[in-house]
C-alpha positions in Angstrom: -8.4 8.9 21.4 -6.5 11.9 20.4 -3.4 12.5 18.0 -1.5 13.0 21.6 -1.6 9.8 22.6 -0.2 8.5 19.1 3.0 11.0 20.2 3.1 10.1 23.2 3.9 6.4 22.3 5.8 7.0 19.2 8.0 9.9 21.0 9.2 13.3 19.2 12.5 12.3 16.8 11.6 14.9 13.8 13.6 15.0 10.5 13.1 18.0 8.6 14.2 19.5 5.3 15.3 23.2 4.1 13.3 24.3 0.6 16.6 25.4 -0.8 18.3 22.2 0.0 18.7 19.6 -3.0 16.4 17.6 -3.1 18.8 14.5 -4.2 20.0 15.5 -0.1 16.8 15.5 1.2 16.1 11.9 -0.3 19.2 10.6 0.8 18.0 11.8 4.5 15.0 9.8 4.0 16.7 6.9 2.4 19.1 6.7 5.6 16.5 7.2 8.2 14.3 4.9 6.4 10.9 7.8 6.3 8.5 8.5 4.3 8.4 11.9 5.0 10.5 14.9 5.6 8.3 17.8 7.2 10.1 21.4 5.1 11.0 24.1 7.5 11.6 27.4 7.0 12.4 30.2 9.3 10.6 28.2 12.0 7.7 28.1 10.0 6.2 24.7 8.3 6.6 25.4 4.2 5.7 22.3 2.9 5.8 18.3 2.9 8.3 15.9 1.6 6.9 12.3 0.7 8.0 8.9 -1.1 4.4 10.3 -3.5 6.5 13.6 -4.7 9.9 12.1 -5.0 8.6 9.1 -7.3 6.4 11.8 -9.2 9.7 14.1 -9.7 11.6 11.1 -10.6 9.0 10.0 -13.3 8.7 13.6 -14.5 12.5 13.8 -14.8 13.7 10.8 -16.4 14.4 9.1 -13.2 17.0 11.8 -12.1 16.4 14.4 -9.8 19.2 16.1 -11.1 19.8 19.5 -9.4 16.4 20.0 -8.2 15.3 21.3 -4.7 12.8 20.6 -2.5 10.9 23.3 -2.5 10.0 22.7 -6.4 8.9 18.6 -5.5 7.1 19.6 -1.8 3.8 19.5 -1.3 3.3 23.5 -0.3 0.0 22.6 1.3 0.1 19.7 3.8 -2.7 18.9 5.8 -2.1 19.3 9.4 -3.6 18.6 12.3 -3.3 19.6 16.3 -2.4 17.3 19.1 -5.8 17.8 20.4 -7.4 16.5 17.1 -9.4 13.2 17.5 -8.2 10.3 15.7 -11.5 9.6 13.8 -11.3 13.5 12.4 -7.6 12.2 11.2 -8.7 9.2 9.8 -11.3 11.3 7.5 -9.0 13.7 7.0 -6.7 11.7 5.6 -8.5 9.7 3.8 -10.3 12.4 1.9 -6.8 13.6 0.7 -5.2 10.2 0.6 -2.4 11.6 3.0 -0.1 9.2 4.2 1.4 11.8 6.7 0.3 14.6 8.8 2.8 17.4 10.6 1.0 17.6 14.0 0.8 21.9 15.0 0.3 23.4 17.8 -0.4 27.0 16.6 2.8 27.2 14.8 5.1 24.9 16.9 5.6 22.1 15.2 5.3 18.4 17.3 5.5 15.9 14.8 4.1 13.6 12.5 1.8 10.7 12.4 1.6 8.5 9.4 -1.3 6.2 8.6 0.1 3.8 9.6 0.5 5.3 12.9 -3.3 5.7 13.2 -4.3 2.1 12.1 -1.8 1.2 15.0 -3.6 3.0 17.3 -6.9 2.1 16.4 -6.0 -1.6 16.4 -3.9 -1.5 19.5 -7.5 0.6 21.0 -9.6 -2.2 19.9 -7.4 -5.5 21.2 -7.6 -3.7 24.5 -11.3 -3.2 24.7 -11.8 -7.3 23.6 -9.3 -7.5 26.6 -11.0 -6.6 28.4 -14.4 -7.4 27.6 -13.4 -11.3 27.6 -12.0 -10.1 31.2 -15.8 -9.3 32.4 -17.5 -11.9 30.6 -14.5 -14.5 32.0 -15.3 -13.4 35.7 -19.1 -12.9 35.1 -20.6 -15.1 37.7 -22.2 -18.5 36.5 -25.4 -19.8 36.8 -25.1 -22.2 39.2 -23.2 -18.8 41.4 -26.1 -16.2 40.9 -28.7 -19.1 42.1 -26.5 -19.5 45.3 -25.6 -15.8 45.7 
């Protein structure tokens, strides 16, 4: 399974953010769209990463006030990406290894969304139910004893 098939189900609604917006606007966005994450655009290009992890970090940092901050001083200016093509194990690792809870999905530098971890437990459990599916579907119409001695 690749990160394409996570996109194709969850479709392509992106919410980005601006570095030089406030950051108490870019919350707000997240706060109304109920997200975790905010993927930071600039000029076309991906700049950075917006998550729940850097606003609370800001917010302890700052007395609980983001005051006139903006996002490009909270973003993460590094994200770990991935391309549609990547395999869902690689993810997995991937984000594991940096305890990412969101990945901006590239391909080259066009931007096609984002899976979360969640996302990719989703997948992987919604993968797995279907193999038992159909496993108990083989084993249900394997033919009995009594059937192979008559066959």
């Amino acid at each position: 399974m690749k990160v394409l098939d996570i996109l194709r189900v969850k479709g392509n609604t992106l919410y980005t953010a601006h570095p030089d917006e406030p950051l108490a606007s870019a919350v707000q966005t997240m706060a109304d769209k109920d997200i975790g994450s905010l993927v930071v655009m600039e000029h076309g290009d991906l700049v950075g990463m917006l998550t729940f992890r850097e606003v609370i970090a800001c917010l302890v940092k700052n007395g609980g006030a983001v005051g006139s901050m903006l996002v490009r001083s909270t973003m993460d200016d590094h994200p770990l990406t991935c391309t549609s093509e990547t395999e869902l194990d690689e993810v997995r690792r991937m984000m594991l290894d940096r305890h990412a809870r969101y990945m901006p999905v590239m391909n080259q530098k066009m931007l096609m969304g984002v899976i979360s971890f969640y996302d990719v437990a989703k997948a992987v459990v919604d993968s797995q139910n279907f193999e038992n599916k159909m496993l108990k579907a083989y084993i249900r119409d394997w033919p009995g004893e009594d059937e192979a001695k008559d066959g």
